[in-house]
PAZAPA-4460 file (N, C-alpha, C; in steps of 0.05 Angstrom, whole numbers, plus 32768, in hexadecimal, padded with zeros to 4 digits):
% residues 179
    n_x    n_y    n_z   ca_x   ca_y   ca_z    c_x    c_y    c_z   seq   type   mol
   7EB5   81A0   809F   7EC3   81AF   808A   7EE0   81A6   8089     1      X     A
   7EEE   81A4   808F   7F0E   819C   809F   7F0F   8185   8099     2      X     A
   7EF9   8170   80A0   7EFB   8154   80A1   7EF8   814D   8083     3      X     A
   7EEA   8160   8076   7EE0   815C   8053   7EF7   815F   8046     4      X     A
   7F0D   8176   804F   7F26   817B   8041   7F3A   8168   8044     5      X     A
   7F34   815A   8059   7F4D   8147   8060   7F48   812C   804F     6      X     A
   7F29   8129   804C   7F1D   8112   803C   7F26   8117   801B     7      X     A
   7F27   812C   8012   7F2F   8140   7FF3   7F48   8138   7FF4     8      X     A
   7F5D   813A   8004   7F7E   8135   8009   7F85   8125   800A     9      X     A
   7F79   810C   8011   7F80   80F1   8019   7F75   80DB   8006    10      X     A
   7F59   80DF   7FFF   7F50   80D6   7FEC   7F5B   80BB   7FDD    11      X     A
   7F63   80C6   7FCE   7F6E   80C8   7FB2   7F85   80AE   7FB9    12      X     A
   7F95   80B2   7FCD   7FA7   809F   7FD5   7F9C   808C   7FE3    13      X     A
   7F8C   8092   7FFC   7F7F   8073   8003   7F70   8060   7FF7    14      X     A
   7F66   806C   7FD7   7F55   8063   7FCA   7F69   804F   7FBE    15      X     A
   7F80   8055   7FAE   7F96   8048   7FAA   7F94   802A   7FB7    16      X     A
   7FA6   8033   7FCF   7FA9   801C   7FE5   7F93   800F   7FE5    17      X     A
   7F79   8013   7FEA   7F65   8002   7FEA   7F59   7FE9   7FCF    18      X     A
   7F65   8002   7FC4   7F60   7FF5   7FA2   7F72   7FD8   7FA3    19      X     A
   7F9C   7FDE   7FA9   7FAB   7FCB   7FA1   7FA1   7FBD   7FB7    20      X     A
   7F94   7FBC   7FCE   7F8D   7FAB   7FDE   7F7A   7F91   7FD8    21      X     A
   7F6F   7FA1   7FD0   7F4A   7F8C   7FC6   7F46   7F86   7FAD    22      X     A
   7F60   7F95   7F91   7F55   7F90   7F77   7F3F   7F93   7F6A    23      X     A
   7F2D   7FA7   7F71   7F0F   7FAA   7F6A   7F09   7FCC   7F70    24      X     A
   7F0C   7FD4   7F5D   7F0E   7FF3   7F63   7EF0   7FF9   7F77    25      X     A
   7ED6   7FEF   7F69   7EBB   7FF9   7F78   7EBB   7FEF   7F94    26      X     A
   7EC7   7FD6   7FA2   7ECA   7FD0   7FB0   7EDE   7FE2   7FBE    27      X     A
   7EF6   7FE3   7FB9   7F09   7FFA   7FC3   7EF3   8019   7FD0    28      X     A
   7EEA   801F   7FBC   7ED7   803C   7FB8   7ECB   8037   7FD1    29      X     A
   7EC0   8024   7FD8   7EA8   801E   7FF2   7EBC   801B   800B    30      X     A
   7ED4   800F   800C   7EDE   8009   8022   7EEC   8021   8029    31      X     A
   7EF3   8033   8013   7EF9   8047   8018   7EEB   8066   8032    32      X     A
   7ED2   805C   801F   7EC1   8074   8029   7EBA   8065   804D    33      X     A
   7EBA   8049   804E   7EB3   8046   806A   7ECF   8047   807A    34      X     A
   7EE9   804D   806B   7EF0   8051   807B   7F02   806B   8087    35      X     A
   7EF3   8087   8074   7EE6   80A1   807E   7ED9   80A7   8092    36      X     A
   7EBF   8093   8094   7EB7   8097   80A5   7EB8   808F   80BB    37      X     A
   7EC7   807B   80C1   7ED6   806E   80DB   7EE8   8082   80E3    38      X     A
   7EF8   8088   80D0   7F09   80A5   80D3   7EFD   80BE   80EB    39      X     A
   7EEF   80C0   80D8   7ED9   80D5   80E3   7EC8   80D1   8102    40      X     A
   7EC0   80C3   8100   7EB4   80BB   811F   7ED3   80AC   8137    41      X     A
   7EDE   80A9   812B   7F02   80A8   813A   7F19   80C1   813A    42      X     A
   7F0A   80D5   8133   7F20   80EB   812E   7F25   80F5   8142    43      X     A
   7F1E   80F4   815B   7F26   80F8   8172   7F36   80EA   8182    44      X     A
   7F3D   80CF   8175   7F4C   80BA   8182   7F63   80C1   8178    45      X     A
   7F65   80D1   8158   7F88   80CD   8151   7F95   80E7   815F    46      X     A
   7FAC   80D5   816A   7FC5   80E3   817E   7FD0   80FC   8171    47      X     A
   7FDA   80F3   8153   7FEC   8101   814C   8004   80F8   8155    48      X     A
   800A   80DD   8153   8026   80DA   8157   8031   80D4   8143    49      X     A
   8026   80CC   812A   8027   80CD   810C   801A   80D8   80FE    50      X     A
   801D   80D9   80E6   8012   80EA   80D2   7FF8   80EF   80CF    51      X     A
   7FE7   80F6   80CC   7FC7   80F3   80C3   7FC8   80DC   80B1    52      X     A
   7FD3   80DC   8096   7FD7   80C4   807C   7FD8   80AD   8090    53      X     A
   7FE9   80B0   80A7   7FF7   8090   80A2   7FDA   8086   80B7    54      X     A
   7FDB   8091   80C9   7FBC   809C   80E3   7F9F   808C   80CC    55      X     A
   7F91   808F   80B6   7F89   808C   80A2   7F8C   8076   808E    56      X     A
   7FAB   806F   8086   7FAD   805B   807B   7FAA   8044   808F    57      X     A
   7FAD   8044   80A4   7FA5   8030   80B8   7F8C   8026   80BC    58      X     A
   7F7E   8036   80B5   7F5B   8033   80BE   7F55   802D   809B    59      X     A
   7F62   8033   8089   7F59   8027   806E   7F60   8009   806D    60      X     A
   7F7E   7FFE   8077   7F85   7FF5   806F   7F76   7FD1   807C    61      X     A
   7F67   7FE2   8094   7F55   7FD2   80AC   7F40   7FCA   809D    62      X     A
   7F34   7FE1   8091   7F15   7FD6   8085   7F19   7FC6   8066    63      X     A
   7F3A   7FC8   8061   7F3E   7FB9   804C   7F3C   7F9C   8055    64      X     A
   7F4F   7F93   8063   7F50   7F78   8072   7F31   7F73   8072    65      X     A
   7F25   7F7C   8084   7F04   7F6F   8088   7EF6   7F6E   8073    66      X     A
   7EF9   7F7E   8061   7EEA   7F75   8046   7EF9   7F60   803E    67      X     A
   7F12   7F5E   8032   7F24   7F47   802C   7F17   7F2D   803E    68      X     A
   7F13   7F2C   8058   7F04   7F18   8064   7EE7   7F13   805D    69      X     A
   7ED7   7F22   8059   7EC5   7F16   8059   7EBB   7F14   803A    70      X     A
   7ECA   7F19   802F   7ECE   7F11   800D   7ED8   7EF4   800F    71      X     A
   7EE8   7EEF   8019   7EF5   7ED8   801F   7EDB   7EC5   802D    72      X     A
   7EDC   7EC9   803C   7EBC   7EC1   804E   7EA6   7EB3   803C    73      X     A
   7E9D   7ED0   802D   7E88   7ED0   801B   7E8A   7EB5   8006    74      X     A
   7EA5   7EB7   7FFC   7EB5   7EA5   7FE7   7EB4   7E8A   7FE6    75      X     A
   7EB4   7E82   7FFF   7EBA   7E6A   800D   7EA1   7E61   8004    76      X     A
   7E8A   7E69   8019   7E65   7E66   8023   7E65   7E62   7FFC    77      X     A
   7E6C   7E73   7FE9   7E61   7E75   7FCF   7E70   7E57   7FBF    78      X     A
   7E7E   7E45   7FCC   7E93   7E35   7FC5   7EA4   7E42   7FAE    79      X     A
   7EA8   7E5B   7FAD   7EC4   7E64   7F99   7EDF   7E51   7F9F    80      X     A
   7EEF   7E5A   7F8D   7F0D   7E53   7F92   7F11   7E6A   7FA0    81      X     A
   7F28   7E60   7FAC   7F33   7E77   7FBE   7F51   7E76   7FB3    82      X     A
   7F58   7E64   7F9E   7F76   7E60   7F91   7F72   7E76   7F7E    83      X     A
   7F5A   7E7F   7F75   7F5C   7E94   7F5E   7F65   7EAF   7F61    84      X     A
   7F73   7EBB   7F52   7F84   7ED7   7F5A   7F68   7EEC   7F5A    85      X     A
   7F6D   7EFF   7F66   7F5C   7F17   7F67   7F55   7F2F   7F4F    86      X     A
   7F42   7F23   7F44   7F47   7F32   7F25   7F38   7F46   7F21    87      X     A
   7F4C   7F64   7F18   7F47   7F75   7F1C   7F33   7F7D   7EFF    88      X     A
   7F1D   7F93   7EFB   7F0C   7F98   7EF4   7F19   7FA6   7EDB    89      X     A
   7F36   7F9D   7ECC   7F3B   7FA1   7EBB   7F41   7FC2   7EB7    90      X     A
   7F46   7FCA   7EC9   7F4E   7FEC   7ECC   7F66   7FED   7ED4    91      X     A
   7F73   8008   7EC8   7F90   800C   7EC9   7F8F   8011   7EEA    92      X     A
   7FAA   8017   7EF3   7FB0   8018   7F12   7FA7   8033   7F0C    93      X     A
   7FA0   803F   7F29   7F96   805D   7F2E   7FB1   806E   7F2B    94      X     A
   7FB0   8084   7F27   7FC4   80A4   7F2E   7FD9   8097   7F08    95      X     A
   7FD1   8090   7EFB   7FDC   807C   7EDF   7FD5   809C   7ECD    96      X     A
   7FF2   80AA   7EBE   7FEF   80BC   7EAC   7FE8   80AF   7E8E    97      X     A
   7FDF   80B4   7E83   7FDA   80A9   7E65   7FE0   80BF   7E55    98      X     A
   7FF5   80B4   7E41   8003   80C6   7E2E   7FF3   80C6   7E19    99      X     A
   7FF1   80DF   7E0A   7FD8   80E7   7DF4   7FE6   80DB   7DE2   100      X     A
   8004   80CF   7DDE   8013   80BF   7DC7   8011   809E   7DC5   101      X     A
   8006   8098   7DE0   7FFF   807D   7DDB   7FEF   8073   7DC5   102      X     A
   7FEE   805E   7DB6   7FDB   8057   7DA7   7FCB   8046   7DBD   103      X     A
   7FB4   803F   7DB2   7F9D   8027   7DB7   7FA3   8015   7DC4   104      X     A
   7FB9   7FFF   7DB2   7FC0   7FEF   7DB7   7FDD   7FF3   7DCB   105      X     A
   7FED   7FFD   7DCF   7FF9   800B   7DE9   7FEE   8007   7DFB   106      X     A
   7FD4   8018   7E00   7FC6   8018   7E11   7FB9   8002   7E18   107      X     A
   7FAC   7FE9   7E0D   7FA3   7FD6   7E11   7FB6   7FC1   7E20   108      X     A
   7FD0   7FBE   7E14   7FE0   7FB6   7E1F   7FEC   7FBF   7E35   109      X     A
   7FEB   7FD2   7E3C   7FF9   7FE0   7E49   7FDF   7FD5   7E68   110      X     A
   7FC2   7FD8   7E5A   7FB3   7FD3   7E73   7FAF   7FB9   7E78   111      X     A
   7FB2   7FA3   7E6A   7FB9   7F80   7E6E   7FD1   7F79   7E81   112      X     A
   7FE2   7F93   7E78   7FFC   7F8A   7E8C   7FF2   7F95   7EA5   113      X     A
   7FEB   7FA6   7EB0   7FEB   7FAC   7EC6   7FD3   7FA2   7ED8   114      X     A
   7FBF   7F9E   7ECC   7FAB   7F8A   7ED3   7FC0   7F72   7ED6   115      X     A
   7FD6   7F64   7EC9   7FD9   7F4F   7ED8   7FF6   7F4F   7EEB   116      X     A
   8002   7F5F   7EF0   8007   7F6C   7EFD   7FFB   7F74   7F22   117      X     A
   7FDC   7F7C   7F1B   7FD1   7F83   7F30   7FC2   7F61   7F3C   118      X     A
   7FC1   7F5A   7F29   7FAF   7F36   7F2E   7FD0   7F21   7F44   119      X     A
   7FED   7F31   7F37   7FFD   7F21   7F4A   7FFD   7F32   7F5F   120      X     A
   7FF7   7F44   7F6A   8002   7F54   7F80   7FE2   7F4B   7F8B   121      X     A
   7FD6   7F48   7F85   7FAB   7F3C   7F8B   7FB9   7F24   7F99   122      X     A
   7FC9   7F0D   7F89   7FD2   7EFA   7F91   7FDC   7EF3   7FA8   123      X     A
   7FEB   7F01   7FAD   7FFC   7F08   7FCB   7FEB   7F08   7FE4   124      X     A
   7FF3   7EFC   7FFC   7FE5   7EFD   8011   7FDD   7F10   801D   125      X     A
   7FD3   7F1A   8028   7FC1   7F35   8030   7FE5   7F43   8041   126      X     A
   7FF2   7F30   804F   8002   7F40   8068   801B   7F4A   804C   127      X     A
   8029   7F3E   803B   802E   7F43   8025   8029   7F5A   8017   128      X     A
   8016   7F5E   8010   8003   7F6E   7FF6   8005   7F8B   800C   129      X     A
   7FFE   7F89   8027   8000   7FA3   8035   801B   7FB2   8039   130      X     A
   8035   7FA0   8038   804B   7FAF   803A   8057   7FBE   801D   131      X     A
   8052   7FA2   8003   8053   7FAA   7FF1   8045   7FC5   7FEB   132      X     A
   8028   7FCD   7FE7   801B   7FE1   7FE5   802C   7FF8   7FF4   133      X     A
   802C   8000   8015   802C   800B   8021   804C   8014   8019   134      X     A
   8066   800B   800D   8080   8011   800E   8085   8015   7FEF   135      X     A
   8076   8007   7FD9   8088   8004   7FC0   8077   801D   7FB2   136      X     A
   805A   800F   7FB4   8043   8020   7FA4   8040   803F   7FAF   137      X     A
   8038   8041   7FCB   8032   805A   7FDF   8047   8065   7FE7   138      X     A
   8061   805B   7FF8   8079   806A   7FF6   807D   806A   800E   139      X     A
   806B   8063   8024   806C   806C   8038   808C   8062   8041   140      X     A
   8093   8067   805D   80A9   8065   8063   80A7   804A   806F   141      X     A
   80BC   8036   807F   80BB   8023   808A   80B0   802B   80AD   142      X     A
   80BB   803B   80AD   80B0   8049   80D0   8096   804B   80D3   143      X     A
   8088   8060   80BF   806B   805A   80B9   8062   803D   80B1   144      X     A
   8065   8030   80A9   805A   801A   809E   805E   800A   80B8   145      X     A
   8072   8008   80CB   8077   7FFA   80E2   805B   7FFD   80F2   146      X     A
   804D   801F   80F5   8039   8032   810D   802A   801E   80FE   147      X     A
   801E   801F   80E2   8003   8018   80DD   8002   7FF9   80DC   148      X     A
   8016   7FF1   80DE   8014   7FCB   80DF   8012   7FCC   80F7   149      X     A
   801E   7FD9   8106   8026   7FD3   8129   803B   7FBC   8121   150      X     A
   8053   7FBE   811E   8072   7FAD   8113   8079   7FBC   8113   151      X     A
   8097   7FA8   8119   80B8   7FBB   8123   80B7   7FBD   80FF   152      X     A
   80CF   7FD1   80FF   80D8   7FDC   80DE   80E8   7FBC   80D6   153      X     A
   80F3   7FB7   80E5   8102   7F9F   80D9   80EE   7F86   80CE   154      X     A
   80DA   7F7D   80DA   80C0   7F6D   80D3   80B4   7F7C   80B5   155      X     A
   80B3   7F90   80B2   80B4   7FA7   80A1   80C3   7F98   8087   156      X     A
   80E0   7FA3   808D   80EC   7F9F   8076   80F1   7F7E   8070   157      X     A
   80F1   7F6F   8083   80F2   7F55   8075   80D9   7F46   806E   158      X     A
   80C1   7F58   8076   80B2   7F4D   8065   80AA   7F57   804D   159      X     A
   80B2   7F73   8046   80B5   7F76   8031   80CA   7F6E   801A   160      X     A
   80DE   7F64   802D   80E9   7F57   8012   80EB   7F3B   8009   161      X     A
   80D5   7F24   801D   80CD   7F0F   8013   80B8   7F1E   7FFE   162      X     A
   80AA   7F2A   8007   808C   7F31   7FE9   8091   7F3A   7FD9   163      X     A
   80B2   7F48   7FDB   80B1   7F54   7FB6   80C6   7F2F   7FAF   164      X     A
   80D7   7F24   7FBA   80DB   7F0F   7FAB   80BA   7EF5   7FA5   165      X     A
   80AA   7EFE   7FB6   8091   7EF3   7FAC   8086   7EF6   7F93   166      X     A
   8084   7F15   7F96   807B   7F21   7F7E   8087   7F19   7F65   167      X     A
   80A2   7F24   7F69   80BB   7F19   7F53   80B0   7EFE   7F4C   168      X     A
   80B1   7EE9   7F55   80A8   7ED0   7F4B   808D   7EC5   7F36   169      X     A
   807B   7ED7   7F44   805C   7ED7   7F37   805D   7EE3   7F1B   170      X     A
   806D   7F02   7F1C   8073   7F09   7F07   807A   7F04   7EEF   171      X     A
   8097   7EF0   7EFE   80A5   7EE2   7EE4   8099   7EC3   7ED6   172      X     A
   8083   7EBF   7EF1   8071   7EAA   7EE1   805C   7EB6   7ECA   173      X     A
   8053   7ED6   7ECE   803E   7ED7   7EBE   8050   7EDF   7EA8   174      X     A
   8066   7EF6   7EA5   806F   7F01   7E97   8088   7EF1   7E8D   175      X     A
   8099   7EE0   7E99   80B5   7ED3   7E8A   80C3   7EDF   7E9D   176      X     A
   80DB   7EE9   7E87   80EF   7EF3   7E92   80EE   7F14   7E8C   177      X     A
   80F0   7F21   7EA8   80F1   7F3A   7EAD   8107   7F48   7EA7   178      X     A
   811B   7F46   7EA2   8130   7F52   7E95   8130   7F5B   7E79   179      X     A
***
């Protein structure tokens, strides 16, 4: 019962993270729920020397990587490219308000951009894509983000600010000039 409420609370945000991780919402949905239940059969192991969230985003952010691998894996054996960006299933980003004043075409555009948007941040290398997510998108703090990488805050902040000038770059290739 306890463990169901904490799954209701958290939800919603690890699903996020898993999502900007993998680019594939149904995929996200699955890595999510397994990693509930890793949660769950480990809930005796967390200390409490951090938050529950951050305790949680750690174990999501684990079963993200291993899917990311063996997608990668899979990719290879299937002779895919592996130069191709990670393309998302054409859905707006999650927790996204939609104004009843939008028109149609607003909206269509509005979901092209962020689909490519999410295809550059897909782009980005997995160690990348996790600080980005975990500081710009999620909020977390750099202290937290240090516990769940296991990294000093300074490894932290400078690698977050090579990936947003990454980002920045990819951007202004798909989009021009951002100003």
């Amino acid at each position: 019962e306890a463990f169901s409420v904490l799954v209701r609370r958290h939800q919603k945000k690890m699903l996020n993270i898993a999502y900007r991780m993998i680019g594939d919402y149904d995929e996200a949905c699955d890595v999510v729920q397994e990693a509930f239940l890793s949660a769950y059969r480990a809930i005796g192991k967390f200390r409490g020397d951090a938050r529950f969230s951050t305790w949680l985003c750690g174990i999501v952010l684990n079963h993200s990587r291993s899917h990311i691998k063996r997608k990668t894996a899979r990719s290879r054996h299937e002779a895919g490219s592996l130069d191709d960006p990670v393309k998302s299933e054409g859905g707006s980003f999650l927790n996204e308000p939609r104004s009843q004043e939008e028109s149609v075409v607003e909206r269509l555009e509005k979901r092209e951009r962020d689909a490519k948007v999410q295809e550059c941040i897909g782009s980005l290398d997995g160690e990348q894509r996790e600080v980005l997510v975990l500081r710009d998108i999620q909020g977390f703090s750099y202290e937290e983000i240090g516990m769940m990488l296991k990294l000093p805050q300074g490894t932290v902040r400078s690698r977050l600010f090579r990936t947003r000038n990454a980002l920045k770059d990819r951007l202004l290739r798909v989009f021009g000039d951002l100003k």
